[in-house]
C-alpha positions in Angstrom: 102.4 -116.9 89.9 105.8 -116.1 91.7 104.8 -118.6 94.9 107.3 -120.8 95.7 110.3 -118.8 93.7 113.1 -117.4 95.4 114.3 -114.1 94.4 117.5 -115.2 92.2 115.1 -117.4 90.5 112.6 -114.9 89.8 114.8 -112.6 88.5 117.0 -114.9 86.0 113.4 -115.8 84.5 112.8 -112.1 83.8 116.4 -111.5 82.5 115.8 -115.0 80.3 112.4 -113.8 79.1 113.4 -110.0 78.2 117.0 -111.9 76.4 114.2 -113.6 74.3 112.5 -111.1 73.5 114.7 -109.0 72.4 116.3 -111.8 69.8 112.8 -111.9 68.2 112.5 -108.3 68.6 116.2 -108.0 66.6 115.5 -110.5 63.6 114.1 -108.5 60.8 110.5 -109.3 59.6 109.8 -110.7 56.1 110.7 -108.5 53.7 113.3 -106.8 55.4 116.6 -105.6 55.0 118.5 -104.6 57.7 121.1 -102.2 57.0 124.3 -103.8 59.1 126.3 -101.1 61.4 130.0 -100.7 61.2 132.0 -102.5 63.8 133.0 -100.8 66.5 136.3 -101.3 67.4 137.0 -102.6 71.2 137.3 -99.9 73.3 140.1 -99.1 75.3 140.2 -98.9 79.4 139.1 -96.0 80.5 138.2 -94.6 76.9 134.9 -93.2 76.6 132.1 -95.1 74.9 131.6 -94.4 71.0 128.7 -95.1 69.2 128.8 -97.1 66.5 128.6 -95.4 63.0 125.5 -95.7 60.7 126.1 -97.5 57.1 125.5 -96.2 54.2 125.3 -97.1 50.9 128.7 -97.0 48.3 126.7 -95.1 45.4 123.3 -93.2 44.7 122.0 -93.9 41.5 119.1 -91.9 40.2 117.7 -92.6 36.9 114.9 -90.3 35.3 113.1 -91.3 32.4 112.1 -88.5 30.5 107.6 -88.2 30.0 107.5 -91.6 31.5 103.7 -91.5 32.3 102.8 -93.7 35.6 100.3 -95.8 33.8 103.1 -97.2 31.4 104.6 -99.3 34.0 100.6 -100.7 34.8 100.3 -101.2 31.0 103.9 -103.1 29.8 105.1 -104.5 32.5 104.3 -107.7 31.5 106.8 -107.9 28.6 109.7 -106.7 30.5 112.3 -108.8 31.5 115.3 -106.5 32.4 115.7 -103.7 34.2 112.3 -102.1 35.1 111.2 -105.0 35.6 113.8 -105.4 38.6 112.6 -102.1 40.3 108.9 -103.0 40.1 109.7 -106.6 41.4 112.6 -106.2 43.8 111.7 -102.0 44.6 109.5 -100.1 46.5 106.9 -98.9 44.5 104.6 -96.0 44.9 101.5 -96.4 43.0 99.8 -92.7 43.8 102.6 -90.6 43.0 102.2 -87.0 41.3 103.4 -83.5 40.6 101.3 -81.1 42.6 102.5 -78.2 40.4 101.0 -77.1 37.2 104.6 -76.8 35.3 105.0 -79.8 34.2 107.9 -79.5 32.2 111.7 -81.5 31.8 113.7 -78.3 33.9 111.0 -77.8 36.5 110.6 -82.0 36.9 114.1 -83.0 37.2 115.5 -79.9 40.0 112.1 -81.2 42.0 113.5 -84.4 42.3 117.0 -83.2 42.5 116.4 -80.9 45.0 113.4 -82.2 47.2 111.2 -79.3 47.1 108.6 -77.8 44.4 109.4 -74.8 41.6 107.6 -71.9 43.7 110.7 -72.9 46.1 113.4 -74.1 43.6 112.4 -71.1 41.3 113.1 -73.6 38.0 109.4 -72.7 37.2 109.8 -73.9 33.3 111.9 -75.1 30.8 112.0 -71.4 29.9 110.6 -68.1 30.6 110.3 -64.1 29.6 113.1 -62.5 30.7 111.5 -58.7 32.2 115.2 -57.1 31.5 116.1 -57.9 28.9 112.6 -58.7 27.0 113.9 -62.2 25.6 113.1 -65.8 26.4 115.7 -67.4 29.2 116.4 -71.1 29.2 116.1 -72.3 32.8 120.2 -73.1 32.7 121.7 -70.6 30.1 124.7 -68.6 32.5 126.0 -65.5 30.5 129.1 -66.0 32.9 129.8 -69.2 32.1 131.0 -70.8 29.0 130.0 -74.6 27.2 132.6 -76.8 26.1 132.6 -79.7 23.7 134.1 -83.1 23.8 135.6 -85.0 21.0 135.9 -81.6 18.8 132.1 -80.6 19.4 132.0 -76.5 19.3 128.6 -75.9 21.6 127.5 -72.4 21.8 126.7 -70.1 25.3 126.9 -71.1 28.5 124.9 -73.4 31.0 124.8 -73.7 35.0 122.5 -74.1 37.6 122.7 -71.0 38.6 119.0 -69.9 38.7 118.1 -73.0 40.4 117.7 -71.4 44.1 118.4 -74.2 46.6 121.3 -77.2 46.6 120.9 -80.4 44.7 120.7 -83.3 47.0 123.8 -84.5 44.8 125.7 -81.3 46.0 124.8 -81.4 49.5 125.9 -85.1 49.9 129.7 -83.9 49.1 129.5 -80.8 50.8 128.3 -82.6 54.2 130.1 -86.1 53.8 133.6 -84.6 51.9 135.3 -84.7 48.8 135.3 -88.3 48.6 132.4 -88.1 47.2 132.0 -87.9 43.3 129.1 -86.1 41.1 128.4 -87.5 37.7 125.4 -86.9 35.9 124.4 -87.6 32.0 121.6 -86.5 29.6 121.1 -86.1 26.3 119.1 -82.7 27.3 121.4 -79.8 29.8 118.5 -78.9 31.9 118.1 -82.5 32.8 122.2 -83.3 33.8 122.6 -80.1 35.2 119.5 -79.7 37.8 119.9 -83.5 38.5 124.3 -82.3 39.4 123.2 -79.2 41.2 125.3 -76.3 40.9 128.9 -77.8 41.4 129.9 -81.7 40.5 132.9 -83.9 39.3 131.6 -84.1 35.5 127.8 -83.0 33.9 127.3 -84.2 30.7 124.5 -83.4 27.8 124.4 -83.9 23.9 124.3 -80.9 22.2 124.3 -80.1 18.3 125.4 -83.3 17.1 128.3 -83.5 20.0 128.6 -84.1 23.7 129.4 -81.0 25.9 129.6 -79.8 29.3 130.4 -76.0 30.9 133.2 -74.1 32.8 130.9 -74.7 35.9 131.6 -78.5 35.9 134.9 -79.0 34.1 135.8 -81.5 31.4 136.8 -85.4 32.8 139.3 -87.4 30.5 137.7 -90.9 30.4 134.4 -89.2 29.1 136.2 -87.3 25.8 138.5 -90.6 26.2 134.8 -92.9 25.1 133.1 -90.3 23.4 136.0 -90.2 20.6 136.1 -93.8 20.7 132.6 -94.3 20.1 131.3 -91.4 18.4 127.4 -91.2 17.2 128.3 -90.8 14.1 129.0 -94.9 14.2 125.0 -95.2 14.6 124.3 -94.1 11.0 122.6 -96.0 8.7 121.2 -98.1 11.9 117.3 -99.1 11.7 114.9 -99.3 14.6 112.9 -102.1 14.1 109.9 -103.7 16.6 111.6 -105.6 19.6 108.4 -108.2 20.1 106.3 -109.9 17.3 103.5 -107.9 16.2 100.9 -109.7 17.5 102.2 -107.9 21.0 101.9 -104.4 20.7 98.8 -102.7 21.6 98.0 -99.8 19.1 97.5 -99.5 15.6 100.4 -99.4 13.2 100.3 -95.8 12.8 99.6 -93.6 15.7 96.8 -91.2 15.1 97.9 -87.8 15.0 101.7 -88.4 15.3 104.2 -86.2 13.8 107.3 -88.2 13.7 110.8 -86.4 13.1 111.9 -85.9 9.6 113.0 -88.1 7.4 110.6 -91.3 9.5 107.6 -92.7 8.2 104.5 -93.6 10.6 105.4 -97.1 10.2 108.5 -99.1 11.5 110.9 -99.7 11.1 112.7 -96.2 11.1 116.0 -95.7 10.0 118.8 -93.5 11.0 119.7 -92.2 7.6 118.9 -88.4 8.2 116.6 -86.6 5.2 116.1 -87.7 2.0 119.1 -88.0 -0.2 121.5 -87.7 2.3 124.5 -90.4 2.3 126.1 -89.2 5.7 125.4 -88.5 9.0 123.6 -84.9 9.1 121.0 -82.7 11.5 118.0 -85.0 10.6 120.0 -87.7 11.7 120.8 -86.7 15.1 117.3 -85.8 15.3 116.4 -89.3 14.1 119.5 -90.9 17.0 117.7 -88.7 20.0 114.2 -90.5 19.5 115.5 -94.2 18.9 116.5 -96.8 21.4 119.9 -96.2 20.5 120.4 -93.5 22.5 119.7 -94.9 25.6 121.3 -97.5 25.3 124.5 -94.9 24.4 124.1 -93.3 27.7 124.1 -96.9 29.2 127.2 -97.0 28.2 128.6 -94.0 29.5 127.2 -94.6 33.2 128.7 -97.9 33.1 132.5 -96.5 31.6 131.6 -93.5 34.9 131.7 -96.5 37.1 134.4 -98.4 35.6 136.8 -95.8 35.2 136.1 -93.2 38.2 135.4 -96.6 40.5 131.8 -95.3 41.1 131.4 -97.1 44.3 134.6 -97.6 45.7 136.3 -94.7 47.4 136.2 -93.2 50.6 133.1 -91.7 50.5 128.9 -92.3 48.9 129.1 -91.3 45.1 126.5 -89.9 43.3 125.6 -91.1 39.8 122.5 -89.3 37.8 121.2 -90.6 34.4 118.3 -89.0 32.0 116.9 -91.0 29.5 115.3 -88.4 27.2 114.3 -90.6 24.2 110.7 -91.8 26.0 110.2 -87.5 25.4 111.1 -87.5 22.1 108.9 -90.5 21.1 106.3 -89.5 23.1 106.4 -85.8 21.5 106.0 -87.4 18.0 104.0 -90.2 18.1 102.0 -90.0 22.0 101.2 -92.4 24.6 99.0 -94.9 22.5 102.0 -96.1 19.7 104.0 -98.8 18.9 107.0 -96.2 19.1 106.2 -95.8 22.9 105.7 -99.2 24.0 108.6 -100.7 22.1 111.0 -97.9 23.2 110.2 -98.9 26.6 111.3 -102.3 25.9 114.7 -101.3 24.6 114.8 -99.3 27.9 114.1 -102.3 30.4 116.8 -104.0 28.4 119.0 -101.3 28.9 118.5 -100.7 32.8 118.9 -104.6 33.2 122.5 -104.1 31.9 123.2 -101.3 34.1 122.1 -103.3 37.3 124.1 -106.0 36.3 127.2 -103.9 35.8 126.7 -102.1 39.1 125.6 -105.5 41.0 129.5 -106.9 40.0 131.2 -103.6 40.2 130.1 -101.8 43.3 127.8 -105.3 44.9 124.4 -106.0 44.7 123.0 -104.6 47.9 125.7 -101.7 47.9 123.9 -99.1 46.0 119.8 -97.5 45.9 118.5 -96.3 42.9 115.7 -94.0 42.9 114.0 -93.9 39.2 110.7 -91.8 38.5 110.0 -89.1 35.4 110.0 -85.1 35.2 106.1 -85.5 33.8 104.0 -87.6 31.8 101.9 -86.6 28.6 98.8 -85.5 27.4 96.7 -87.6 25.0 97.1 -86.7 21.5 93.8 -84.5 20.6 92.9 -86.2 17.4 93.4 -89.7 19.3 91.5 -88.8 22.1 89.1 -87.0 19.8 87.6 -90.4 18.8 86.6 -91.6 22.1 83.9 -88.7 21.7 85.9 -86.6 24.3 85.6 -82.6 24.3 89.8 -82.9 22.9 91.2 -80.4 20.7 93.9 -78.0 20.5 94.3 -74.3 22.4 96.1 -72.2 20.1 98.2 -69.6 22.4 98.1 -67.0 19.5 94.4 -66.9 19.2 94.7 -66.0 23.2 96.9 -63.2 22.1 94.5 -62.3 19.4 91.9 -61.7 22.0 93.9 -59.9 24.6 94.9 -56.8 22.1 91.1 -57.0 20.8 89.7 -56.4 24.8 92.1 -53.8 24.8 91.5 -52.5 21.6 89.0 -49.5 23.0 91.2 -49.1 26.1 94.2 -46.6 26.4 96.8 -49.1 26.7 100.5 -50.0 24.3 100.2 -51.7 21.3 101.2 -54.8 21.4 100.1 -55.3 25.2 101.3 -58.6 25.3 105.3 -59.2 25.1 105.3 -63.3 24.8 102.8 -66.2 25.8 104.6 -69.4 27.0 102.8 -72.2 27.8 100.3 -71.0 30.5 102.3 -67.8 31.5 100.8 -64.9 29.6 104.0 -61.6 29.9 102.3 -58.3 29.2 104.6 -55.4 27.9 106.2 -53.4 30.7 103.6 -51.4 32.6 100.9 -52.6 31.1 100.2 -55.5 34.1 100.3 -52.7 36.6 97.9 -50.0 34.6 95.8 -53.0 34.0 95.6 -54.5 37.8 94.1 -50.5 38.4 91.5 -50.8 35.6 89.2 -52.8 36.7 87.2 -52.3 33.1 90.1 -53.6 31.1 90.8 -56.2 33.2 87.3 -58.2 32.8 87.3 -57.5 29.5 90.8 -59.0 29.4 89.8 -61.9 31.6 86.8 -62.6 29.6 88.5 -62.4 26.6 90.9 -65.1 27.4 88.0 -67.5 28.8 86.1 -67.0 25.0 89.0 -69.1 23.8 88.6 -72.3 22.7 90.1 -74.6 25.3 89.9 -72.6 27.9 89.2 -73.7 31.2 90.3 -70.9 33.6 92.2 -67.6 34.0 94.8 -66.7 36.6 96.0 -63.7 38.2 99.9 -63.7 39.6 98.4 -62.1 42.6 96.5 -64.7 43.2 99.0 -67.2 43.3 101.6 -65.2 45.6 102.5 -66.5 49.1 101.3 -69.9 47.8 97.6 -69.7 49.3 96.0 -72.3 51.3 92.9 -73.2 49.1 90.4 -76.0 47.9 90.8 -75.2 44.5 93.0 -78.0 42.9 93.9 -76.0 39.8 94.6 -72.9 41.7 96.7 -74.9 44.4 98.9 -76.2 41.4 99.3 -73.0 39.9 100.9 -71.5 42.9 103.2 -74.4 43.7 104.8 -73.4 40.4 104.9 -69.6 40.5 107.7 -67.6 41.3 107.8 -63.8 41.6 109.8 -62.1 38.7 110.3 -65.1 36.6 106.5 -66.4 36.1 103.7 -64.5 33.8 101.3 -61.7 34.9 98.1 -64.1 33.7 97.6 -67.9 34.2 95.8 -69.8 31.3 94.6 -73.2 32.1 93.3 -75.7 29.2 90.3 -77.9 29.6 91.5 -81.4 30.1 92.5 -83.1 27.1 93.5 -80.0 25.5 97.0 -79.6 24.1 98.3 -76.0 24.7 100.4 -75.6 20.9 102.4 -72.6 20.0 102.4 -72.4 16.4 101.7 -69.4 14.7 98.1 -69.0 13.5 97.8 -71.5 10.2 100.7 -73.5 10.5 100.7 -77.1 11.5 102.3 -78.1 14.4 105.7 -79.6 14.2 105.2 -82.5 16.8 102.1 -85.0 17.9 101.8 -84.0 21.6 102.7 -81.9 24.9 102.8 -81.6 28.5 102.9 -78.7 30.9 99.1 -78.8 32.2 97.8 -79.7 35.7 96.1 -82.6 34.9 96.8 -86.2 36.0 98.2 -87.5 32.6 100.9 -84.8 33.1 101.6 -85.1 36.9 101.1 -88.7 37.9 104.8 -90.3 37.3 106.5 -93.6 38.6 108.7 -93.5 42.1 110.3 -96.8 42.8 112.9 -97.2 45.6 115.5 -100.7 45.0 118.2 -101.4 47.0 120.2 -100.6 50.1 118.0 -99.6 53.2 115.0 -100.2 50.9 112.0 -102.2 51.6 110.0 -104.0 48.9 106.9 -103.7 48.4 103.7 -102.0 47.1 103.3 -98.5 48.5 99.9 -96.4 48.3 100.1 -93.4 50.2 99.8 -90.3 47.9 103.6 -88.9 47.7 105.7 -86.5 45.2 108.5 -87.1 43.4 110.2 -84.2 45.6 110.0 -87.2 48.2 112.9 -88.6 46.6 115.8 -86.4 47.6 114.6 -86.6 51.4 114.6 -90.3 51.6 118.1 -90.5 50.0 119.1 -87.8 52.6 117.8 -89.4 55.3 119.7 -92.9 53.8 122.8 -90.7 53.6 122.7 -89.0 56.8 122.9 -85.4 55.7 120.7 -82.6 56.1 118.4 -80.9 53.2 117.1 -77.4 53.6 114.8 -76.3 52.2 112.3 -78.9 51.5 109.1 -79.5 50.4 109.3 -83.6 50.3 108.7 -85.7 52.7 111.0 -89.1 53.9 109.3 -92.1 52.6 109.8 -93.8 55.8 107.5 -96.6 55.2 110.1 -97.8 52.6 112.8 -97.7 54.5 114.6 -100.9 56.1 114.9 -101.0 59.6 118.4 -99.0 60.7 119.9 -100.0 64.3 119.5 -104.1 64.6 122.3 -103.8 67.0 120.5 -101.7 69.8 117.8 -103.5 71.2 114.3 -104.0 68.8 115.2 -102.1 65.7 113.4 -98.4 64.9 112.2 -97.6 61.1 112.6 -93.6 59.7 
């Protein structure tokens, strides 16, 4: 093929042919987005070469909606129109995303994705837990060396950090690495939520809290949130109703949701008003109650992202900002009236409506394109027993004080303290101190224990701690789950596990249970939650590879170009844009 071409010839046809290439090489595929380089400048004679910096985006955004089950965004997404809509159409979505932990709960959820790695690492192992020391139950974020304070004259009580959570945020890490350009902001209505999702330092962490708005000595107070907060109070919601978004004819489930216990003062039936108890003519604790579990909430902390961005210029400065929002209402709805209501699909709704109004506000204030959002859910929900009960499931409820019940009766003929057990919480089962170790020596008491436990209704399986130690390799999924949440010191001395479909409930023996459902199992109803990617460096597109939601914090590191350690997550790679079109054929993470 080269007969009858000189040399010069031969060689300006390769040089012409690899220039070719490397222009097809260098235009992104459909799809796409290439994330554009800063400019180098010109360099100097004699300088030494530079290479050119990596972009990243103006602001991180990561929204968490609070029991959001995956299956909800399979389910509704045809009558959304706003926001989540946007993330599913213009977002990378994982379809096969899941917990691999057991402890399914709002602390242990949102310092997973906050932090990248799982509770046996990040040692938030529940929303709460038996203190050894002092022989009380611990809150995940309550600091007896810090102090709360309130906005707008609210007067909160003790004192909340992240100081038990064991590793960095991702939020704190991005300013410690990249300066302090970067601002933290975070909002909840819950504490656990804003403060894992802030990490243990930020600019402003903000949670509702008794009727008021507070934040701790840890994080400071910030004048433009007391500045909206006493402009806008809550209060200015009362007397509000909650009525159905779509006509009837469009919701799914029956009018009232079987087995729902909603919050007092509420009906079954919409619409639901925000009145407080019967009788009362002003704004009182009912009230609140009634505020957290309506649409109106969310929409409230809407607002306050959007006044973060407006008046700190979220976005704008020197450095990549950090904005976190919880949307707790989905939890509180879902609590009261489950996954198969009116309450649940309508409040998501309201939610899309509300996220469409954000984007909006970010896409003119910090530019469409400028800013990646990461938005996924602390857990999801198990179906309510009575509804699932008429499917002809084996559904019913595990009544942690009949467990108890049974533990003093094995021990009953055995020399042992009276009570044995100090406190069951959820699964974790806290014997009195000494008992665990006299009991792991007596091998006797410990079947009859064991087997005690298993007579339960509910029951599906019994745990040792030292089983779950040293998080052992193992093919049994339940076991596997159970370690991924344990943490020496902090998690029970027994393990119980419910049968699926069974609600774990803690209600002294012949009361009824305040609320319609839980969460906190290792089942898939509880674990599998939505991750969707949208924005800069992302890639579009559907996604299913079986990933975590402690994935998230390493793809927005890797976006940011810092550093976590340690992790458990992994970088979602195949979602991310392709990152040096100005060297040759660009390379994806």
């Amino acid at each position: 093929m080269w007969r009858g071409y000189s040399a010069s010839k031969r060689w300006r046809n390769v040089l012409a042919g690899v220039a070719l290439w490397v222009a097809i090489c260098a235009r992104p595929a459909p799809g796409q987005v290439a994330i554009p380089l800063h400019k180098a400048k010109p360099r100097a004679a004699g300088s030494r070469a530079t290479r050119p910096a990596l972009a990243r985006p103006k602001l991180v955004v990561v929204l968490v909606v609070d029991q959001m089950r995956a299956d909800y965004v399979d389910k509704f997404r045809g009558q959304w129109t706003g926001g989540l809509r946007r993330l599913v159409e213009e977002g990378a979505w994982f379809r096969d995303a899941a917990y691999p932990y057991a402890a399914t709960e709002t602390c242990v959820g949102h310092a997973t994705i906050s932090t990248g790695a799982l509770p046996a690492t990040h040692g938030m192992v529940a929303n709460a837990w038996w203190d050894r020391d002092t022989q009380k139950m611990v809150t995940c974020t309550a600091d007896p060396n810090v102090k709360n304070t309130g906005y707008a004259g609210a007067s909160p009580k003790g004192g909340d950090s992240a100081w038990r959570m064991q590793v960095p945020a991702f939020a704190e890490e991005l300013k410690f690495q990249t300066g302090s350009a970067t601002r933290v902001v975070t909002f909840s209505l819950k504490a656990r939520a804003a403060i894992t999702m802030a990490g243990h330092k930020a600019d402003a962490a903000t949670w509702f809290e008794g009727g008021g708005w507070a934040t701790s000595s840890v994080y400071g107070s910030m004048p433009f949130i007391e500045a909206y907060l006493s402009a806008h109070p809550v209060k200015a919601d009362y007397g509000k109703s909650w009525t159905l978004s779509l006509p009837e004819s469009a919701y799914w489930y029956d009018e009232k949701a079987t087995g729902a216990v909603p919050p007092q003062g509420w009906e079954l039936t919409f619409p639901h008003p925000l009145q407080g108890k019967a009788g009362s003519h002003e704004p009182d604790e009912a009230f609140f109650g009634q505020w957290t579990t309506s649409p109106f909430a969310d929409t409230y902390l809407t607002q306050l992202a959007e006044s973060a961005v407006d008046s700190l210029g979220l976005g704008k400065g020197g450095g990549v900002d950090y904005l976190g929002v919880s949307y707790s209402t989905v939890d509180y709805v879902g609590h009261a009236f489950g996954p198969r209501s009116r309450e649940i699909q309508d409040i998501l709704v309201r939610l899309d409506q509300d996220l469409g109004e954000l984007f909006r506000s970010l896409d003119k204030k910090v530019g469409r394109g400028n800013y990646v959002v990461a938005f996924s859910a602390d857990h999801g929900v198990v179906p309510v027993p009575e509804d699932m009960q008429k499917t002809g499931a084996d559904a019913g409820v595990l009544h942690l004080p009949g467990v108890q019940e049974k533990i003093e009766k094995a021990l009953a003929s055995f020399d042992f303290p009276k009570p044995a057990v100090a406190r069951i919480t959820g699964s974790d089962i806290y014997f009195a101190p000494g008992v665990y170790d006299k009991l792991r020596g007596d091998a006797a008491a410990m079947n009859a224990v064991l087997h005690g436990i298993k007579s339960a209704p509910g029951v599906a399986e019994v745990f040792q701690a030292e089983q779950l130690a040293d998080r052992p390799a193992t093919y049994s999924p339940l076991l596997e789950a159970m370690a991924d949440s344990y943490w020496p010191g902090r998690s029970g001395d027994l393990f119980v596990v419910p049968k699926p479909y069974w609600l774990m409930d803690e209600t002294p023996t012949g009361k009824m249970r305040s609320y319609g459902t839980g969460h906190g199992t290792p089942y898939y109803y509880d674990q599998h939650v939505p991750v969707l990617l949208m924005g800069f460096g992302i890639r579009p597109g559907e996604y299913h590879r079986t990933v975590t939601p402690a994935d998230i914090a390493p793809t927005l590191a890797s976006l940011c170009g810092i550093t976590l350690a340690p992790r458990d997550g992994h970088v979602l790679g195949e979602a991310l844009a392709w990152r040096t079109p100005a060297q040759g054929k660009p390379k994806e993470n």
